[in-house]
C-alpha positions in Angstrom: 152.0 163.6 86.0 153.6 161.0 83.4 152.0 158.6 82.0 154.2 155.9 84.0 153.4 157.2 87.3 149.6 157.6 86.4 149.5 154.2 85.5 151.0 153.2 88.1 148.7 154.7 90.7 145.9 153.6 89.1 146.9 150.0 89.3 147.4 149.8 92.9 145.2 152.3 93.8 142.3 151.1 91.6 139.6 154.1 89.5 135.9 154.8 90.5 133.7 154.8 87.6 130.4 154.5 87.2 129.1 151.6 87.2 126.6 152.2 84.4 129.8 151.7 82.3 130.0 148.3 83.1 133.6 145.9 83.0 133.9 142.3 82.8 134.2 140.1 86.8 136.1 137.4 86.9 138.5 134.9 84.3 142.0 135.8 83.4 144.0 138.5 82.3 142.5 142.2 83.0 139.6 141.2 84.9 137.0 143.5 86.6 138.6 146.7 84.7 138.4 149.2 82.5 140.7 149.9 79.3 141.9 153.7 79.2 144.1 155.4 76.7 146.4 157.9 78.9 149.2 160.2 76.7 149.2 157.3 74.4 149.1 154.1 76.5 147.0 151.7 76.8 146.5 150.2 80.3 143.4 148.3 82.4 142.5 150.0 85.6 141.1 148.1 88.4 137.2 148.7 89.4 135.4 146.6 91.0 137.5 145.2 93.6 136.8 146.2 96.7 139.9 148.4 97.6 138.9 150.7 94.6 136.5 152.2 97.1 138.9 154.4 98.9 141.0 155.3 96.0 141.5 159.1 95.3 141.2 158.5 91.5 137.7 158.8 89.5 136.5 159.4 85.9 134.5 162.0 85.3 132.2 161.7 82.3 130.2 164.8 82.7 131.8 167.0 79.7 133.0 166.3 76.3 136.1 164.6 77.0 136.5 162.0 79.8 139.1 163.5 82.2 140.9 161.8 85.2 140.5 163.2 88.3 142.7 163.0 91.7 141.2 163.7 94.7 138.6 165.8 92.6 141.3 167.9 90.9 141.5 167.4 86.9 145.2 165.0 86.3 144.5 164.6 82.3 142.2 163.7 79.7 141.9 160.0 78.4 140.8 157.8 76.0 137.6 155.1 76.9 137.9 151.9 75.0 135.0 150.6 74.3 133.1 146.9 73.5 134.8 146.1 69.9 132.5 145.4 67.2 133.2 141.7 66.7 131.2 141.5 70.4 128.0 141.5 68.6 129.0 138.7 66.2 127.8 135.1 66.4 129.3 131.4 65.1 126.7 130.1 62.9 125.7 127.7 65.4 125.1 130.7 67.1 127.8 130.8 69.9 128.2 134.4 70.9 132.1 135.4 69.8 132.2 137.0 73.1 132.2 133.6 74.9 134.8 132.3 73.0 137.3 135.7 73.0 138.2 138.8 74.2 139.6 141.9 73.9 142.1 143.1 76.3 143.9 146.5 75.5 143.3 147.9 72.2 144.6 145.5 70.0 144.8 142.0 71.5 142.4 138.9 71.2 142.6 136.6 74.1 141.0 133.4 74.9 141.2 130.8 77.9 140.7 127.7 75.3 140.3 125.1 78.2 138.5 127.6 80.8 139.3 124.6 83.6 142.5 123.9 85.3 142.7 120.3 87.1 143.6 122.6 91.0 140.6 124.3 90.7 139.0 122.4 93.1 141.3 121.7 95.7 144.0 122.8 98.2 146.6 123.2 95.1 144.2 126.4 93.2 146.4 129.3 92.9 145.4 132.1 94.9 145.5 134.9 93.1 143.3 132.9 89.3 140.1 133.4 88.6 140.0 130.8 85.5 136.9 129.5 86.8 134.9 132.2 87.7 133.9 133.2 84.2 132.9 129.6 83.3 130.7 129.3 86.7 129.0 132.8 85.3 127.9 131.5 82.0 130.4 134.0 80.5 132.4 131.5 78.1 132.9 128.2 77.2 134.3 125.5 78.5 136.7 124.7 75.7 136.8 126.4 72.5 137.5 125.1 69.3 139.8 125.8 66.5 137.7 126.8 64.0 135.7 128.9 66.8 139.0 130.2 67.8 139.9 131.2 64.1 136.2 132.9 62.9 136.6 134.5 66.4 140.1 136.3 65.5 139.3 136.3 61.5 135.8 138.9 63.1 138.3 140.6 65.6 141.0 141.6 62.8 138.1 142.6 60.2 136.1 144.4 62.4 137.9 145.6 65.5 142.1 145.4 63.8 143.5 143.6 66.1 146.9 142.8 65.5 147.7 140.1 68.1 146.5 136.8 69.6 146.9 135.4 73.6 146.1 131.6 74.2 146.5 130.4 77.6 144.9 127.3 79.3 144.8 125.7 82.6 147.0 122.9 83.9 145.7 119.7 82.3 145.3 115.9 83.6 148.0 114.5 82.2 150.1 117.5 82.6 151.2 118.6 79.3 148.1 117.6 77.9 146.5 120.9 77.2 149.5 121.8 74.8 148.4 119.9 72.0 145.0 121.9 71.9 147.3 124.8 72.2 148.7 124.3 69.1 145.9 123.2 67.3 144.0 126.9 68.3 147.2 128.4 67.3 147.4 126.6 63.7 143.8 127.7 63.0 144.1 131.3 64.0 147.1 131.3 62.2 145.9 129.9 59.0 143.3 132.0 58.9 144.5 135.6 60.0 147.9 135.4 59.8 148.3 137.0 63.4 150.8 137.1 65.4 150.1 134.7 68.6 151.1 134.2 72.2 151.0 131.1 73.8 150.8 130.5 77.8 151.3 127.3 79.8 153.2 125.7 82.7 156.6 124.2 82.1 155.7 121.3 80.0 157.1 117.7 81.0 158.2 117.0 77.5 160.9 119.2 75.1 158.7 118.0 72.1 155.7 120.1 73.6 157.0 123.7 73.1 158.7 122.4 69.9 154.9 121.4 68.6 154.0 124.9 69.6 156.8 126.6 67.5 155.5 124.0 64.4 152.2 125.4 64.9 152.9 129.5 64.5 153.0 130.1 67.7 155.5 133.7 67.8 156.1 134.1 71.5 155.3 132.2 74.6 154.8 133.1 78.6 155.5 130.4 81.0 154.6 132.5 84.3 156.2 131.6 88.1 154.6 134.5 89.4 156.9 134.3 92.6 160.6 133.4 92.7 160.5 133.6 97.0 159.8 129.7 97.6 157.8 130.0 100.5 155.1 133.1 98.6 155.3 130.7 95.6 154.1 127.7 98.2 151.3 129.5 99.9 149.8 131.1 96.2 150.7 128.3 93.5 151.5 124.9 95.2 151.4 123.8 92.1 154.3 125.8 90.6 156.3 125.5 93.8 155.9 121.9 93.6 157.1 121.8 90.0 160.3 123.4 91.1 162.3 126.1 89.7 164.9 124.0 87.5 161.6 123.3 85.3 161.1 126.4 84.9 164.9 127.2 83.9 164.9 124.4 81.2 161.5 125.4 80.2 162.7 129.3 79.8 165.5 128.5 78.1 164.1 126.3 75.5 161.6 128.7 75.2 164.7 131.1 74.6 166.5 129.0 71.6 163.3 128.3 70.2 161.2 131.9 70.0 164.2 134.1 70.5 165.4 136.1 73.8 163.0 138.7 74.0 159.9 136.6 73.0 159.6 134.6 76.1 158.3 136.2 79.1 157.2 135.0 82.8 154.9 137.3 85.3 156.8 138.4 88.8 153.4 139.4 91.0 154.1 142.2 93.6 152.4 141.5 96.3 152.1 138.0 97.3 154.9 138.5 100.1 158.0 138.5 98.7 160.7 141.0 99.3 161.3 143.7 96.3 164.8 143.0 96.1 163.6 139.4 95.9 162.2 140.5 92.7 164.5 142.6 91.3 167.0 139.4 91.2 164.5 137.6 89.5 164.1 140.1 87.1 167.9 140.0 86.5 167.5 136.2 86.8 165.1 136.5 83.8 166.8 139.5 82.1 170.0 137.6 81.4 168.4 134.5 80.2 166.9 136.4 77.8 163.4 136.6 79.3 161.5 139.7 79.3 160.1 139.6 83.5 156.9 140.9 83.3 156.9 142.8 86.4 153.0 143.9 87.9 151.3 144.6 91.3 148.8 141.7 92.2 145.3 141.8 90.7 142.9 141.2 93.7 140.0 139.5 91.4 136.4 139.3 92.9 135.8 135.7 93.7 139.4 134.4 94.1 140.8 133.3 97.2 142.8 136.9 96.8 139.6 138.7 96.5 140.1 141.1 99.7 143.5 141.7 99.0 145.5 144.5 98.2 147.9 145.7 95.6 151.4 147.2 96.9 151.5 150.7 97.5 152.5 152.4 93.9 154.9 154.1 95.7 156.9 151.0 96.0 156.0 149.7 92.4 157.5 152.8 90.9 160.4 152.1 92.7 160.7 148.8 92.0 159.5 149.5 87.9 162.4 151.9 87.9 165.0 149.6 89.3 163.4 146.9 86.6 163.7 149.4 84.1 167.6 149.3 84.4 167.7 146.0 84.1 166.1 145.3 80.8 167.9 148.0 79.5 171.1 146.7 80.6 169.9 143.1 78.9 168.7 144.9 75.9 165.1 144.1 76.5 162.3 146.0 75.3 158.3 145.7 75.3 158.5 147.0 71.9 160.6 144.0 70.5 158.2 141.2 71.3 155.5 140.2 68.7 152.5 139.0 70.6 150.9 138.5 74.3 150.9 140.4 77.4 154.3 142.3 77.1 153.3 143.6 74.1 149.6 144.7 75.1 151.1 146.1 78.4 146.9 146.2 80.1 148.3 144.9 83.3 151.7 146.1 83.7 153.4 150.0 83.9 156.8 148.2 83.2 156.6 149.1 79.4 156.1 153.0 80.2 159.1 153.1 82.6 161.3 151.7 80.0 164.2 153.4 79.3 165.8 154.4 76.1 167.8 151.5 74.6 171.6 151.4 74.9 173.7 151.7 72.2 176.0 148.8 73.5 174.8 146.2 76.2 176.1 143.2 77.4 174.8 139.9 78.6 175.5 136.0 78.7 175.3 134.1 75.5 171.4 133.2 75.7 171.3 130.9 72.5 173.6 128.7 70.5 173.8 131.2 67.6 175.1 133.5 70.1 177.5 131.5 71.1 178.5 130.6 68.4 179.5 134.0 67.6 181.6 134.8 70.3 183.3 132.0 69.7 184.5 132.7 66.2 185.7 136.5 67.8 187.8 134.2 69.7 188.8 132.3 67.3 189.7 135.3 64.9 191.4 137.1 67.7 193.5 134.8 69.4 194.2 131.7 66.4 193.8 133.8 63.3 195.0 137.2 64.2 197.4 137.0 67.4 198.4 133.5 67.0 198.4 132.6 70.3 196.8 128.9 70.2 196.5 126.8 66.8 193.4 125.8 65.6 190.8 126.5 68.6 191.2 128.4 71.6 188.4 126.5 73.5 189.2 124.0 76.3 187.6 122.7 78.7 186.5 125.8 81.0 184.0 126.4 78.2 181.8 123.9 79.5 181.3 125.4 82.8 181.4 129.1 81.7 179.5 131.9 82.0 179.9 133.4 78.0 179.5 137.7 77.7 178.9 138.7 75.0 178.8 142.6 74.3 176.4 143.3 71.5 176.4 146.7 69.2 173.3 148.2 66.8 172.2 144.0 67.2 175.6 142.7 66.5 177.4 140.8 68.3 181.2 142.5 68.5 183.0 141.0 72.0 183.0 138.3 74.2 184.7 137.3 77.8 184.1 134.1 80.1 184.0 133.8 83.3 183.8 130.0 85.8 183.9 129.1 89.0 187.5 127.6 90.2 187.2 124.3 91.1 187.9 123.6 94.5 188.1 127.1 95.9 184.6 128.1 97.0 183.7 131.5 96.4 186.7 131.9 93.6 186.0 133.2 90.1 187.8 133.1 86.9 187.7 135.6 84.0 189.1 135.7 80.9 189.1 134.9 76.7 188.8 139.0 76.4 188.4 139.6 72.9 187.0 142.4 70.9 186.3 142.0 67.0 188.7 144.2 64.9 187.4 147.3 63.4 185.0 147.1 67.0 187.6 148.0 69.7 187.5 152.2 69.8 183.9 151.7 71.4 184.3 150.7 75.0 182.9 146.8 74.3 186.2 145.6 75.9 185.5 147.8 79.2 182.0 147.0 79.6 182.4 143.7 79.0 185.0 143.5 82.0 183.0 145.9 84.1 179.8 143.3 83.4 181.9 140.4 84.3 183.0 141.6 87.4 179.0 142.3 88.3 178.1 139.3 87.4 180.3 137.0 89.7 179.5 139.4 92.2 175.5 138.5 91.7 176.8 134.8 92.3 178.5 135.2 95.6 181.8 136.0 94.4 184.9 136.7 97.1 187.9 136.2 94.9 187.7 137.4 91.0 191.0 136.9 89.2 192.4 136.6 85.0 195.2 136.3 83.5 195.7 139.1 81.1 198.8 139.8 78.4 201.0 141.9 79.7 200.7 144.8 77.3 196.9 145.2 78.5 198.2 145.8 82.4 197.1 149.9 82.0 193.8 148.9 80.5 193.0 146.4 83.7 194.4 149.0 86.1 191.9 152.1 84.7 189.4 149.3 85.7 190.4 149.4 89.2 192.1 145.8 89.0 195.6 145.3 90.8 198.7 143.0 89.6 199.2 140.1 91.7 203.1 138.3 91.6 205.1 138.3 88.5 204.6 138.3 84.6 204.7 135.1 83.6 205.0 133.6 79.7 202.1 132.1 78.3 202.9 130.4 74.5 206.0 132.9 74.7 203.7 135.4 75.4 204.0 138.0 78.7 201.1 137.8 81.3 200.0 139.0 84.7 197.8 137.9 87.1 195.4 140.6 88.2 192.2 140.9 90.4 189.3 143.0 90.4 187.8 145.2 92.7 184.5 143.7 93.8 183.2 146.6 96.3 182.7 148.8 93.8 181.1 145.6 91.7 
């Protein structure tokens, strides 16, 4: 078996181990697991939950090397890691630096620095968290300091090398509020190791807040809906449903122009009742906005109101990690590209081991202002400075409501094409401002741009997809599968033709 498809089991199906080996209950991230090392990957197995009882996987400790078995047959040898070093260090007020972090993976420090979330209590409490379970356990502290935070990771890097930080918090009274210790953690850990760190919060009520968060070092952030199906986000996070999902799209998309597309990431939770191909759109919903969708079966954690629960079959996470798969490859998204936090560490998640190889050319809508900005100036070297269709700008109005391509190439950006909504005429779509940068157009960016466009009005409920092309590219639209509609027409003295697409084969 591959590593993706052991994984994969073994995160819905759960491993029996001994349970002289221990494994933390309870808090956040990988709870109630065990770290393994399989062909290379690191991932967190579930074990103490209750459905690990039936599962056909076990470890077997007896010789040498620890093996994974399957229903008593040997699958593969793996890797055990163990408490790191820094475990056994104190604060000199002699805080344990266990209470204050922890490792999850191999290389990752992570700390809850406000282990307390104001819906803890009440009807609002997310189903699935168990913030407050280590704090009610004695486990950790109830807020951790900077300079706790900062010995905590200095110890971790010396001792243990860990190359990476994750900060989360729970939701504070005001909200918003538990940002500003956020950043503080993040400045000290900073300051003092140099690491790169991963921020986690709700969608904050103020722009300023993830600003302050980018001041302090903070290198990528993860502001996590969990669910995109409104009525699975109402029954598991009230709190998130009530927040509404247009916070989190200005939220994501600050996050986006501030950290970069690639270094902001949300959680989509298998599981909590929504469909898969309710998922799979918000992993394209994410993947174009430039926001790596953190795709992983729910985490039943002893103690949370999930606590009985399942995970989904791995059957239908493989499926749904291969369809995933397509899509970041298709946004030119990768695991490997992001600096800090759970993408990177990949404990909880198989996503990052059904990744497939990166294409050579992808194409996706403009995510930031610099990337707009430079498929603008293709436009404006191809249709003012080189065909001299336009003077001075080719931009109008359209621009506002567009939907901007861009094709990128080796990290370039080397085409662009628009697409908008016709106003009016529901259900209508318009394409067009095709241009490809000189020295760029033997390499198929022009045809996948177009092919792109045409799937992406599709996505949006498209019935009518038309653009008004020169006349000399009529073959190039044709191979396409567009057809000519009425009669060439001049544009600025130049020769068009209405065409339109063919969106059953979108």
């Amino acid at each position: 078996m591959r590593a993706a498809e052991i994984i994969t089991e073994l995160q819905s199906l759960g491993l029996r181990v001994e349970s002289s080996l221990g494994g933390r209950r309870g808090g956040a991230g990988p709870a109630e697991g065990h770290t393994l090392v399989v062909q290379g990957r690191v991932f967190n197995a579930p074990s103490a939950s209750p459905f690990v009882a039936g599962s056909p996987w076990s470890l077997d400790q007896s010789g040498g090397q620890p093996l994974l078995r399957r229903e008593g047959r040997a699958v593969c040898p793996v890797e055990l890691v163990g408490p790191p070093r820094f475990y056994g260090q104190a604060t000199p007020q002699g805080v344990p630096l266990k209470q204050i972090a922890l490792l999850h993976g191999r290389d990752c420090l992570a700390s809850t620095v406000l282990q307390s979330c104001a819906f803890w209590e009440g009807p609002m409490r997310c189903s699935f968290c168990g913030i407050g379970l280590s704090l009610e356990t004695g486990q950790t502290l109830a807020q951790k300091t900077p300079e706790q935070l900062a010995l905590a990771a200095r110890r971790a890097q010396e001792l243990d090398a860990v190359a990476q930080v994750v900060l989360t918090a729970g939701g504070g009274v005001p909200a918003g509020s538990e940002i500003r210790h956020l950043a503080a953690c993040a400045a000290a850990i900073k300051a003092a190791t140099g690491l790169a760190i991963h921020a986690q919060y709700l969608p904050p009520p103020f722009e300023r807040d993830q600003e302050r968060l980018k001041d302090a070092g903070v290198d990528t952030v993860g502001i996590h809906i969990e669910s995109l199906d409104p009525a699975a986000l109402a029954r598991h996070a009230p709190v998130k449903a009530g927040l509404g999902l247009d916070r989190f799209l200005a939220a994501w998309r600050q996050a986006v122009e501030l950290f970069g597309p690639g270094q902001v990431s949300s959680f989509l939770i298998a599981g909590l009742g929504e469909e898969p191909e309710s998922l799979l759109a918000g992993c394209q919903l994410l993947a174009e906005m430039g926001v790596y969708p953190f795709l992983l079966p729910l985490r039943p954690i002893p103690g949370s109101l999930l606590a009985e629960a399942r995970p989904p079959e791995p059957g239908l996470m493989a499926g749904l990690y291969q369809e995933a798969a397509k899509i970041l490859q298709a946004a030119g998204l990768s695991a490997a590209q992001s600096k800090a936090g759970c993408v990177r560490c990949g404990a909880c998640s198989a996503i990052a081991a059904w990744e497939l190889a990166p294409a050579e050319l992808v194409c996706h809508p403009a995510r930031t202002a610099a990337e707009l900005r430079a498929a603008l100036a293709i436009r404006q070297e191809v249709f003012v400075a080189e065909q001299g269709i336009v003077e001075h700008t080719d931009q109008d109005q359209a621009d506002e409501t567009a939907i901007h391509l861009v094709a990128r190439r080796g990290g370039q950006i080397v085409g662009t094409v628009r697409v908008f909504p016709r106003a009016g005429r529901p259900g209508e779509w318009v394409g067009g401002r095709l241009a490809v940068a000189a020295g760029q157009r033997r390499g198929g960016a022009g045809a996948a741009l177009v092919q792109e466009a045409v799937r992406t009005v599709a996505r949006r409920g498209c019935t009518r997809f038309t653009a008004t092309v020169q006349q000399a590219n009529l073959p190039f639209f044709q191979r396409l599968g567009w057809t000519a509609e009425g009669e060439v027409f001049d544009i600025h003295g130049w020769p068009h033709q209405l065409m339109k697409a063919d969106l059953d084969h979108a």
